[in-house]
N, C-alpha and C positions, 0 to 999 in steps of 0.2 A: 509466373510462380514455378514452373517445373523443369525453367533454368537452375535453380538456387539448388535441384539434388544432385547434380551434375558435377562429381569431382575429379579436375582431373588424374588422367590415367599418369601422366609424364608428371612424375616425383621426381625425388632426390635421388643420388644412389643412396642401394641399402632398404630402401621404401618398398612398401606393400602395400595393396588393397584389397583390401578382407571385407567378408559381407558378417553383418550380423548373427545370425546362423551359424557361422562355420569357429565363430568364437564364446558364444554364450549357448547357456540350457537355458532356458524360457518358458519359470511354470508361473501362472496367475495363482494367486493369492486367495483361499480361505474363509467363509465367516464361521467365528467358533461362537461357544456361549463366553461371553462376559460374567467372568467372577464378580459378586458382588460383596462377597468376605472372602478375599483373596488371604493367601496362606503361606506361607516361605517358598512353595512349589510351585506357585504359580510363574507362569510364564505371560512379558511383556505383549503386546497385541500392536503392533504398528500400523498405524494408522494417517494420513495423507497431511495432518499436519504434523507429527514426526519426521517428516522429511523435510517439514522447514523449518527445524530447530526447536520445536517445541516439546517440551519435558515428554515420556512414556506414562501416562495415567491410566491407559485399561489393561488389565490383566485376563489369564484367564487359566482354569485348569483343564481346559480340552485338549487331549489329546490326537483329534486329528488335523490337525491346524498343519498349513506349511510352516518349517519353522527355514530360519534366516539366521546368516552369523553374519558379522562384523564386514567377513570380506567379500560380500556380495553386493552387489548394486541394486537397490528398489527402484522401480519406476512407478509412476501412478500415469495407472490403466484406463481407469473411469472418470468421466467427469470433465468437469472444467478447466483444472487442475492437470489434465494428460500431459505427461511426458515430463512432468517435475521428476527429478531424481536425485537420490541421496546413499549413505552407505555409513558404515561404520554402528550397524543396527543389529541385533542380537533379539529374537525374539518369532513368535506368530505374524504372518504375513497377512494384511489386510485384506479383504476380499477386493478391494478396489487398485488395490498393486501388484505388479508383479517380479519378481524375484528373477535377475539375472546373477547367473554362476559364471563363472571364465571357466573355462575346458579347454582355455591355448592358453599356457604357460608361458608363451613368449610375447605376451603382454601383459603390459603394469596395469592394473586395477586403478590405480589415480588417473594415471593418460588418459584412458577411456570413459573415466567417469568424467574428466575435466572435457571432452570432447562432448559428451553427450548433453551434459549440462551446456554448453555454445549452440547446441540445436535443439531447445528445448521450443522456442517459436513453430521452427519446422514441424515439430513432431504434434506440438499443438494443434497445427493445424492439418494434418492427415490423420485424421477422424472418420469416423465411420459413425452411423446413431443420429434420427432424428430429433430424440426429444436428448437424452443423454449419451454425449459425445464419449466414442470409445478407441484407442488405438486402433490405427489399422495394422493388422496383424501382418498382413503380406506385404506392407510396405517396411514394416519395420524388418522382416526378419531378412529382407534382400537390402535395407538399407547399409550403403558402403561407408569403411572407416581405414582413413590412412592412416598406416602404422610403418613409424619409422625401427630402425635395431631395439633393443631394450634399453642399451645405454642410452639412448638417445631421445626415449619417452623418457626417460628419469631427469634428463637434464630439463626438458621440455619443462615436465613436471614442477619442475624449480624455481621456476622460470618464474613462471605463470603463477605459481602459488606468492612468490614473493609481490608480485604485479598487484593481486588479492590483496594481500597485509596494506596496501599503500590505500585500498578499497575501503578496509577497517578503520586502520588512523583517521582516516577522513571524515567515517561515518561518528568516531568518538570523538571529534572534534568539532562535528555539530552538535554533537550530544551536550556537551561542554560548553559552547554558547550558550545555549537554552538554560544550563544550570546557573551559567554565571548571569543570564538575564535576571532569572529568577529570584537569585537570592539580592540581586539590587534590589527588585521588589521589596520582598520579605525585608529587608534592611531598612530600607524609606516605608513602608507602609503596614506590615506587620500582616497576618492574617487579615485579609478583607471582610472575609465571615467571621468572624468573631470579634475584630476590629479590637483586639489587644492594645492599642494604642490609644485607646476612646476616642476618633474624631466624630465629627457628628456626621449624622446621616441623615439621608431622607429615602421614601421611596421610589421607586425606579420611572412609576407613572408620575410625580410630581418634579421627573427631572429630561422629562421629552413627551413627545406624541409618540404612539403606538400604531403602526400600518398593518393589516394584516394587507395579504397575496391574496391569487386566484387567477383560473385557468380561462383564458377564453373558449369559447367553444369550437369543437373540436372538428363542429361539421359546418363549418365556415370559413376553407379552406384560406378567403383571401386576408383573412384577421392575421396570420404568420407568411406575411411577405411583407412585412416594413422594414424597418431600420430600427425601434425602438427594441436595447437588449431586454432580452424576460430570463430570469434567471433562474434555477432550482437548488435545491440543498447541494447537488452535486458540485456548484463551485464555491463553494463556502468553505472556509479554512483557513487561506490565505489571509493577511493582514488585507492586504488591499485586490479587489477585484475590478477587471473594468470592462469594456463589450466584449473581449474576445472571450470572456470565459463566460459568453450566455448560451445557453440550451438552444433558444431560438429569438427571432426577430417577430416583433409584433408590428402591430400598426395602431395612431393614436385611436381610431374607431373602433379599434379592437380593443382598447382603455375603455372608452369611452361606454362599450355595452358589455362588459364585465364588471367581476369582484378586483381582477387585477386595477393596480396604483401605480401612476410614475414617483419613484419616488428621489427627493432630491442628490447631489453628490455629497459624497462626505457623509454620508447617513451611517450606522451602524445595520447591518444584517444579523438576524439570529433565526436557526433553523430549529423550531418547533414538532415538526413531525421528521422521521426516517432520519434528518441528519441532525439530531436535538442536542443544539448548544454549539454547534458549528457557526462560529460566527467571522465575519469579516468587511472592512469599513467600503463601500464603493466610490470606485474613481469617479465615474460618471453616472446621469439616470440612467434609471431602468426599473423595469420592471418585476416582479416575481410572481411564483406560483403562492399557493395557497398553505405550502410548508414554510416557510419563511415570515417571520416577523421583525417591523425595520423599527430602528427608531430613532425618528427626523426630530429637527426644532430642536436639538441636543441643549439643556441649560449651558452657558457658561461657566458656573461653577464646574464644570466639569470637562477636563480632557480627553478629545475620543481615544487618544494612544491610552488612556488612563482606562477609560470605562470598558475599551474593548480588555485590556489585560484582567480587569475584574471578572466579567463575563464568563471569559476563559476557567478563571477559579473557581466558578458556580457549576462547571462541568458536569461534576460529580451529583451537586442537589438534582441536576435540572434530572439526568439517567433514574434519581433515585422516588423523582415524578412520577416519571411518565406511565402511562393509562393508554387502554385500549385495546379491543380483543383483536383486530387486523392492523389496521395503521397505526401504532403508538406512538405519541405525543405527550405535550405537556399542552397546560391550556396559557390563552392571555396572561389570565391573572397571576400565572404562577412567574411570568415575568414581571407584570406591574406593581406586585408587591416585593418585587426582592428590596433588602437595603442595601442601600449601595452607602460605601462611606465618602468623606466628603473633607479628605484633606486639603489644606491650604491650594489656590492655585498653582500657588509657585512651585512650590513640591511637584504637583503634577506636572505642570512643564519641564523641571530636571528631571523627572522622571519621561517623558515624549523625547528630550536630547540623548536620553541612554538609549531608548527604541529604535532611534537612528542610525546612533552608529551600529547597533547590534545589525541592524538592517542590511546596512553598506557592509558587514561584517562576514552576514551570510549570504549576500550577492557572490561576494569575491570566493567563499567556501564553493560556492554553488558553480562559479565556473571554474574552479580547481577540481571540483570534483568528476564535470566533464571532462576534463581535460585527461586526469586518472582516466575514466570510462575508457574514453578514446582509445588511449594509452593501449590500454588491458583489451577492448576489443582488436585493434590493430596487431597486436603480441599475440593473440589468441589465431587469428589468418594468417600469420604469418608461420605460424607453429605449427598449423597443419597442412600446409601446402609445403611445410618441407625447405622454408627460406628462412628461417630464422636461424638465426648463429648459434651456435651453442657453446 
C-alpha cells in the first residue's frame, strides 16, 4: 500500500511537485444552529451529501459558521465518506468537511480538484479514529501533487472533463433502457396495481409456495464450510443471481438443523427485512438467511420474467409496510396477499422476449461502459505523470 503514495520526482519539462500545504489554507468546517423558519438571509449549510450532487436543504442564520464560495474545494473530513470532494458550493461549511482555499495562483482550481477526486480511495484509506474514521491530517498536508504550467492543467482539464461527458452519455443511456423497458410494460400491461386493463387476478399465495430463510448458528463453526450458497438481502437486485454472489457457504447439516431451506433454481427471491422488496430470480439452489422470502412451485399461469417485473412495481407498497422498532420489515402475509394480475400467457411470454433483449442490451451497455471507465482511468495516469499529449 505505501507504494501507491510514491510519485514520481522525474516529470515532464515544465513540471512541479508541490505538497498540499504549500498550495491550500485548510480550515475544518463549523456546526451552526439550523434555521427552522429560514428567511431571505439565511445562509445554505453544506452538508456531505451536497458534495454528491444533492440539492442544499439546510439553511441557517448563524453567523459563526465558516462560510465557503464557489471557488473553493470541500473535502469530507469525517466519516465514511473521507476524502469525497466537491466545489462550486457557496454557503456554511459543514462540521464534518473541510474547506480548502488555493493561495498559489499558478494553479487551476479544476486540475486539482480533477486530481483529488482520482485519490479519493487513497485518502479514504489514510484515516485516523477508531470508531469514526477521520482524515489524517499530516498526511494530507505533506501529500504531493504534480503540477504541470497553467496552460497545461487547462488543457488537461479538457481533456479529461470531455472523457467525463462520454461517462454521462452512457450513464443516460442506461437510464433510457430502463424507460424504454418500462413503458413496453405499461404498453402491454397497464398499471399492475390497479390493473386499468381488468385482467383477472388472484393472490400471490394461491400462485406459489412461500419459503421463509434463517440463520444457522453461529457457534457451529463447521455449519459454513460447505458448498451449499446462503444468500442475504445484500445480493438481491440483480435480475438473475447465482453462487458467486453468496454471503457464505453452508453445509446440507447445517440445512438440516436450521430455519434456513434449499431452495429450488429459477425460484423468485424477495427481501422482507433491511433490503425490502429487493428481489431477484436464482440461477442455482441456495440457500438464505431469514430477511429473504422465496417463492418456489411458481404457477404456470404465470411468467417469472413477468412476476418478477410485477414485484418490482409493488416497491413502493411494500416501503410504505414496513413495521418495526430495530429491524424493519414487512411481514409474510403482506406478500401472500398482494394481487397479482394475470394476463394471457402469451402476453407474458412477449413480454419475457422483450426482458431478453433488454438484457443482451445492457450486458453490451455494461461492457461499453468499462471500457469508457478504462478509457477515463488510463487518461486520468496518464495526465498526471506528465505523458499525455495535449
Amino acid at each position: 500500500m505505501k507504494s501507491i503514495l510514491v510519485i514520481k520526482e522525474e516529470l515532464s519539462e515544465g513540471w512541479k511537485i508541490v505538497k498540499f500545504k504549500d498550495i491550500f489554507e485548510i480550515r475544518k468546517g463549523k456546526k451552526v444552529n439550523i434555521s427552522e423558519n429560514p428567511t431571505e438571509n439565511s445562509i445554505p449549510y453544506i452538508v456531505i451529501e451536497n458534495l454528491r450532487g444533492e440539492p442544499i436543504k439546510k439553511v441557517s442564520d448563524d453567523k459563526k459558521g465558516l462560510l465557503c464560495c464557489s471557488d473553493d474545494i470541500l473535502i469530507v473530513w469525517d466519516g465514511a465518506n473521507c476524502g469525497t470532494v466537491g466545489s462550486g458550493l457557496d454557503g456554511f461549511v459543514g462540521s464534518t468537511i473541510a474547506r480548502l482555499s488555493l493561495i498559489d495562483d499558478s494553479i487551476d482550481k479544476d486540475y486539482v480538484l480533477i486530481f483529488l477526486k482520482s485519490r479519493f480511495k487513497l485518502f479514504n484509506t489514510y484515516t485516523t479514529g477508531a470508531t469514526i474514521p477521520h482524515l489524517d491530517k499530516n498526511f494530507l498536508i505533506n501529500f504531493k501533487i504534480p503540477v504541470p504550467p497553467l496552460e497545461t492543467q487547462k488543457k488537461i482539464v479538457e481533456i479529461l472533463e470531455k472523457a467525463e461527458e462520454l461517462k454521462e452519455w452512457r450513464a443516460e443511456a442506461d437510464e433510457l433502457a430502463d424507460e424504454l423497458f418500462n413503458s413496453f410494460f405499461l404498453e402491454m400491461f397497464g398499471d399492475p396495481i390497479t390493473n386499468e386493463k381488468e385482467f383477472k387476478t388472484d393472490l400471490l399465495k394461491n400462485l406459489c409456495h412461500l419459503k421463509s430463510g434463517g440463520t444457522p448458528s453461529r457457534k457451529n463453526k463447521e455449519y459454513f464450510e460447505g458448498d451449499v450458497p446462503w444468500i442475504t438481502t445484500v445480493a438481491l437486485g440483480p435480475k438473475f443471481i447465482d453462487s458467486k454472489d453468496a454471503a457464505e457457504y453452508i453445509t446440507e447439516y447445517a440445512i438440516e438443523k436450521s430455519a434456513t431451506k434449499l431452495i429450488p433454481k429459477d425460484s423468485i427471491m424477495v427481501g422482507v427485512r433491511v433490503g425490502v422488496g429487493k428481489a431477484s430470480i436464482n440461477r442455482c439452489e441456495m440457500c438464505t438467511n431469514q430477511d429473504i422470502m422465496s417463492l418456489v412451485n411458481i404457477d404456470k399461469k404465470l411468467n417469472k420474467d413477468f412476476l418478477l417485473q410485477i414485484l418490482r412495481y409493488y416497491q413502493k407498497f411494500f416501503e410504505s409496510q414496513v413495521r418495526g422498532a430495530t429491524i424493519k420489515g414487512i411481514t409474510s402475509s403482506t406478500l401472500k396477499e398482494l394481487n397479482i394480475i394475470l394476463p394471457p400467457i402469451e402476453l407474458q411470454n412477449q413480454f419475457a422476449e422483450i426482458v431478453k433483449q433488454v438484457e443482451t442490451l445492457k450486458k453490451h451497455q455494461k461492457q461499453s461502459k468499462q471500457e469508457i471507465d478504462n478509457l477515463f482511468n488510463a487518461l486520468m495516469q496518464k495526465a498526471f505523470k506528465g505523458e499525455l499529449t495535449c
